[in-house]
VOGU-3710 file (C-alpha; in Angstrom, 3 decimals, decimal comma):
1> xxxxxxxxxx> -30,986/-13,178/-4,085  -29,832/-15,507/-1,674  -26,365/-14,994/-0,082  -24,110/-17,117/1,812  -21,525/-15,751/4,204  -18,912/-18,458/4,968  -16,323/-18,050/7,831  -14,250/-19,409/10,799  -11,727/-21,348/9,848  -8,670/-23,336/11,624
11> xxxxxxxxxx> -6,042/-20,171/12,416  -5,566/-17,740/14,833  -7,587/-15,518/12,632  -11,015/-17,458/12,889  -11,890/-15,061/15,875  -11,488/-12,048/13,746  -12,866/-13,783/10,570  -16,034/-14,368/12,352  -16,171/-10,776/13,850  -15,674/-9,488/10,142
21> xxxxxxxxxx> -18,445/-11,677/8,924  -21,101/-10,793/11,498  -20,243/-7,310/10,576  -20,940/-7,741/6,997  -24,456/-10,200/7,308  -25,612/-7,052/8,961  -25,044/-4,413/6,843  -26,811/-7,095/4,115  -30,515/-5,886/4,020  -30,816/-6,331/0,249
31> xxxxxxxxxx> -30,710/-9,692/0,070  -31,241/-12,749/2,277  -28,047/-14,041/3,939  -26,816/-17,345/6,012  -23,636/-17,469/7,258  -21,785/-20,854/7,160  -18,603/-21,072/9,380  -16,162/-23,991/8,185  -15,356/-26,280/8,868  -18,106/-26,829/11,788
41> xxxxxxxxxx> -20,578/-26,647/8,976  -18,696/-26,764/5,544  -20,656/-29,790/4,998  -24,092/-28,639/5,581  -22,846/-25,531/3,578  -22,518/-28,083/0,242  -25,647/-29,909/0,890  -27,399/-26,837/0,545  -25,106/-24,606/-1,789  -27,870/-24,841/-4,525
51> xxxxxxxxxx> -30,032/-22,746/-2,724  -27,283/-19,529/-3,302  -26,862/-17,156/-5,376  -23,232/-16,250/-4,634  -20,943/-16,375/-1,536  -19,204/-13,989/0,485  -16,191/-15,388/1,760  -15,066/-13,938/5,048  -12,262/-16,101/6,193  -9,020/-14,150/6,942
61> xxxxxxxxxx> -5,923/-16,378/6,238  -5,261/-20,211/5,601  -8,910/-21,838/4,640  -9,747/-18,666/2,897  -7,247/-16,263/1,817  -5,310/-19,249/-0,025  -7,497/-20,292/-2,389  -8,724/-22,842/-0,585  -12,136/-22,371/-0,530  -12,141/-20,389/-3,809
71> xxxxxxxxxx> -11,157/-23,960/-4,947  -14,378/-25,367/-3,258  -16,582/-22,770/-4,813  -15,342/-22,932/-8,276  -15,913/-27,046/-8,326  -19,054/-26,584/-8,023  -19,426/-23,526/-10,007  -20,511/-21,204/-7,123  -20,136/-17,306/-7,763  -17,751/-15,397/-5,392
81> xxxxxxxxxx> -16,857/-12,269/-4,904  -13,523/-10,969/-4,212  -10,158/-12,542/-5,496  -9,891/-15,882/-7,480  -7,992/-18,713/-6,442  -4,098/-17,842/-7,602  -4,727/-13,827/-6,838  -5,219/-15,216/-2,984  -2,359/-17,863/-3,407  0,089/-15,630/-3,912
91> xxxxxxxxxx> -1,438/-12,975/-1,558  -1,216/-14,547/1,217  2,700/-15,893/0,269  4,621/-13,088/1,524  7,675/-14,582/-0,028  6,214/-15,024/-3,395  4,313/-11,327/-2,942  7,797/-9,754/-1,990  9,289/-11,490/-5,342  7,029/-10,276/-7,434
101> xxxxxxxxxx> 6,505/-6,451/-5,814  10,432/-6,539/-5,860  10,777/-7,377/-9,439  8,848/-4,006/-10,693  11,341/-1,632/-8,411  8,904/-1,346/-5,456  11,256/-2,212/-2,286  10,191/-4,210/0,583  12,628/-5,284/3,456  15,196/-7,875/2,931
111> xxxxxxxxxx> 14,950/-11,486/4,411  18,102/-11,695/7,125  19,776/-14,227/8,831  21,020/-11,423/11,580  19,411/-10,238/14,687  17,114/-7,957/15,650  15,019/-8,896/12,845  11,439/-8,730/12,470  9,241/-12,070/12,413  6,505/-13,583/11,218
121> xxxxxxxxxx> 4,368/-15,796/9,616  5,468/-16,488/5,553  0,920/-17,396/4,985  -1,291/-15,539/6,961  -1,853/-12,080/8,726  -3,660/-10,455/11,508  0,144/-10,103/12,829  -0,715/-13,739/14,414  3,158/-15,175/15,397  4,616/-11,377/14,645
131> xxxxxxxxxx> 7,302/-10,095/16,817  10,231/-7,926/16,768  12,812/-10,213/18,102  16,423/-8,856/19,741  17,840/-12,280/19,728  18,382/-15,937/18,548  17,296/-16,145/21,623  13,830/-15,100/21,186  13,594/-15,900/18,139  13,916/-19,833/18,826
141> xxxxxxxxxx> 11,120/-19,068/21,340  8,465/-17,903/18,813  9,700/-20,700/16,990  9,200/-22,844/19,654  5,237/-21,431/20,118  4,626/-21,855/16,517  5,813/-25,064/15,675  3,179/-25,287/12,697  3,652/-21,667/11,598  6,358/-21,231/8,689
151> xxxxxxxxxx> 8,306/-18,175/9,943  10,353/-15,733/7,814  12,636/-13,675/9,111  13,411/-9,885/7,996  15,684/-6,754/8,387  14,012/-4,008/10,943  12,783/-0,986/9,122  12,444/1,963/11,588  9,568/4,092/10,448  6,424/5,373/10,167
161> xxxxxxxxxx> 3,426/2,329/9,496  1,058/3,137/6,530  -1,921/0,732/4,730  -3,794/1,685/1,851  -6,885/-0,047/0,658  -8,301/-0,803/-3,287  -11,700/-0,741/-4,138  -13,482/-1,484/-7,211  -16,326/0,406/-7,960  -18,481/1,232/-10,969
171> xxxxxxxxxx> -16,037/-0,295/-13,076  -13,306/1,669/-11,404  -10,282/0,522/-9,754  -9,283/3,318/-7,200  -7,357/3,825/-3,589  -8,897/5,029/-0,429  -7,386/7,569/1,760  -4,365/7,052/3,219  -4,456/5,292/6,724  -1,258/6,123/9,261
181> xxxxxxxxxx> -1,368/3,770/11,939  0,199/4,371/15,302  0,833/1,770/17,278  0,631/1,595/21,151  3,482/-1,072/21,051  6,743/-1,914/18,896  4,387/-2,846/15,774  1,164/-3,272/14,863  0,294/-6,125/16,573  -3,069/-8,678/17,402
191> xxxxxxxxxx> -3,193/-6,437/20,525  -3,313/-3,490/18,261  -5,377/-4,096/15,903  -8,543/-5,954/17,961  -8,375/-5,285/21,361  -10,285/-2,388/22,418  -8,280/-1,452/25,708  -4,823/-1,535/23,280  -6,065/-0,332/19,898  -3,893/1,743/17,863
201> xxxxxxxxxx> -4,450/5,374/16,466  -5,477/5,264/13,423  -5,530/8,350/11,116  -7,509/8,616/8,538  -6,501/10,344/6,217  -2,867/10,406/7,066  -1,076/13,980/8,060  1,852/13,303/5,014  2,751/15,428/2,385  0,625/15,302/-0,770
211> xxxxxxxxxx> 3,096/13,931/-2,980  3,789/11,037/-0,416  0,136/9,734/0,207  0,040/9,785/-4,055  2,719/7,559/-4,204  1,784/5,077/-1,558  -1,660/5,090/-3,353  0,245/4,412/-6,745  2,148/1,622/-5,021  -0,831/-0,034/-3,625
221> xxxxxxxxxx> -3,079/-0,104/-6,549  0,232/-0,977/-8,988  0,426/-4,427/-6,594  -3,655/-4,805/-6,725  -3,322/-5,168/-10,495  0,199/-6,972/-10,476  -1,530/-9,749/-8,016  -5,509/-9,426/-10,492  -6,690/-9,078/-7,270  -10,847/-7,994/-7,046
231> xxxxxxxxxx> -13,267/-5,862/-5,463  -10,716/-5,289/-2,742  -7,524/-5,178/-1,412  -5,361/-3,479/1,083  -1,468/-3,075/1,537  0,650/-2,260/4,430  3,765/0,112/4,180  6,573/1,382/6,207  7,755/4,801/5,617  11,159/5,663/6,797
241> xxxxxxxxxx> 12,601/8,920/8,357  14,499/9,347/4,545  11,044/8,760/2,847  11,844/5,783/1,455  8,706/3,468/1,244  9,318/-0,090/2,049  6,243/-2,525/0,760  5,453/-5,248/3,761  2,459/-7,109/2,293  -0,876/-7,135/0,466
251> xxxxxxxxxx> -4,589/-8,228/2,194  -6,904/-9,531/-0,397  -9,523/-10,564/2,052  -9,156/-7,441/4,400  -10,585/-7,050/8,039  -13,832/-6,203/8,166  -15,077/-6,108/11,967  -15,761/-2,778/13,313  -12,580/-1,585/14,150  -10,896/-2,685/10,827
261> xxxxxxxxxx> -9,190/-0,011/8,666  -11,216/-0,697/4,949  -14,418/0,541/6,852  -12,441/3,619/8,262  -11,308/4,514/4,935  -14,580/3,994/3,065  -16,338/5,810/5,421  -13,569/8,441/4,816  -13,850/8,852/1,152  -17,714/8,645/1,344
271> xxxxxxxxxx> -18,108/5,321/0,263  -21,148/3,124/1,467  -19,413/-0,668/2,103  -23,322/-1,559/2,235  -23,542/-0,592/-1,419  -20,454/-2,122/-2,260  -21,318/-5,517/-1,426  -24,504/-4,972/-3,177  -22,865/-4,520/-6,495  -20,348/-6,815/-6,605
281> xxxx> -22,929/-9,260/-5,746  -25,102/-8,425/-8,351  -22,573/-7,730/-11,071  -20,548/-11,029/-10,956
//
């Protein structure tokens, strides 16, 4: 078999996409693997896409979490694993996600037009363009930053921050441990999540009542299957002091570098990622 790993892209998340895709080429030792990133070499990538088997696509965000390049693959009738091209449309939508989650009774925090509010991007993740802003203020500075960025603007939830991943195994759709995430700052920012000197705490599994780590588990895998997401997926949560669990948004191409939470919680519930790969490969 004869993999390729395509990556980059044109976001603020090409850094980590890259990072998550040199992560996975080397955990590949049962198969032979060239990695591709777009759009540098999107074009040599199609010259030469015959010569594949099936591609792993490791772009976080717009370019590859949109359907985008699931798009690419499927004109040319290129196996992929992970989500198909509407699954990662609406994923990465967190307007359209919220609709949908919102419309089977799980909540998720209202859009506002009142300050402080919570920002951030309505496509992409990585908490690129996120920030808790006090005022108009600040908020027509982020604006002002992001000129390209479609911002969406919600009520503050004070609580504790939870993500949950989905796996697919064996025929088996499944969550992973419970992930409580700690951040050093007012969120779980870029800062947080990827750089080493400001990384959050991350436990795995979380320190919650039974009954609460079973529902956030229920809640993430009810929003894998709303969304026919596959292989993988991971949600983010807020938890407030009253237990009530507010949804925030769902991954369907999750982090993968070395500090990313799916291989925490695989690791965590026993669960080779190696292995993974290797059968969804094999078994598409």
């Amino acid at each position: 078999m004869k993999i390729a790993i395509i990556t980059g892209g044109e976001t603020g998340e090409r850094e980590i996409s890259i990072k998550s895709a040199q992560n996975v080429a080397n955990l590949i030792d049962f198969a032979e693997t060239e990695t591709f990133v777009f759009p540098e070499k999107k074009e040599l990538f199609l010259s030469s896409a015959t010569g594949f088997n099936v591609v792993i696509p490791m772009i976080h965000g717009a370019g590859g979490e949109d359907g985008s390049l699931q798009t690419i693959l499927e004109n040319i009738n290129m196996p992929y694993i992970f989500s198909g091209i509407q699954t990662h449309q609406i994923g990465i939508d967190k307007v359209k996600t919220k609709e949908l989650v919102i419309a089977i009774d799980i909540i998720s925090p209202k859009e506002t037009a009142d300050f402080p509010a919570f920002v951030k991007p309505r496509f992409g993740g990585s908490s690129v363009a996120s920030k808790l802003c006090a005022s108009q203020e600040e908020f027509n500075n982020l604006l002002n930053e992001n000129l390209d960025i479609e911002l969406i603007i919600e009520e503050p939830i004070k609580g504790r921050e939870f993500t949950v991943g989905i796996v697919e195994q064996n025929g088996k759709t499944f969550p992973l441990p419970v992930v409580e995430i700690i951040p050093k700052g007012a969120f779980f920012d870029f800062e947080n999540k990827y750089n080493p000197e400001k990384l959050a705490t991350e436990v795995c599994p979380a320190e919650i009542p039974e009954d609460l780590s079973k529902e956030l588990q229920r809640q993430a895998l009810v929003v894998h299957t709303l969304l026919k997401a596959r292989h993988l997926s991971r949600s983010d949560f807020i938890v407030t002091p009253e237990a009530n669990i507010y949804f925030l948004e769902t991954n369907t191409i999750p982090g993968m570098t070395d500090t990313s939470l799916i291989p925490k919680m695989l690791k965590q519930e026993g669960l080779s990622l190696k292995e993974l790969l290797k059968e969804w490969c094999f078994n598409l």
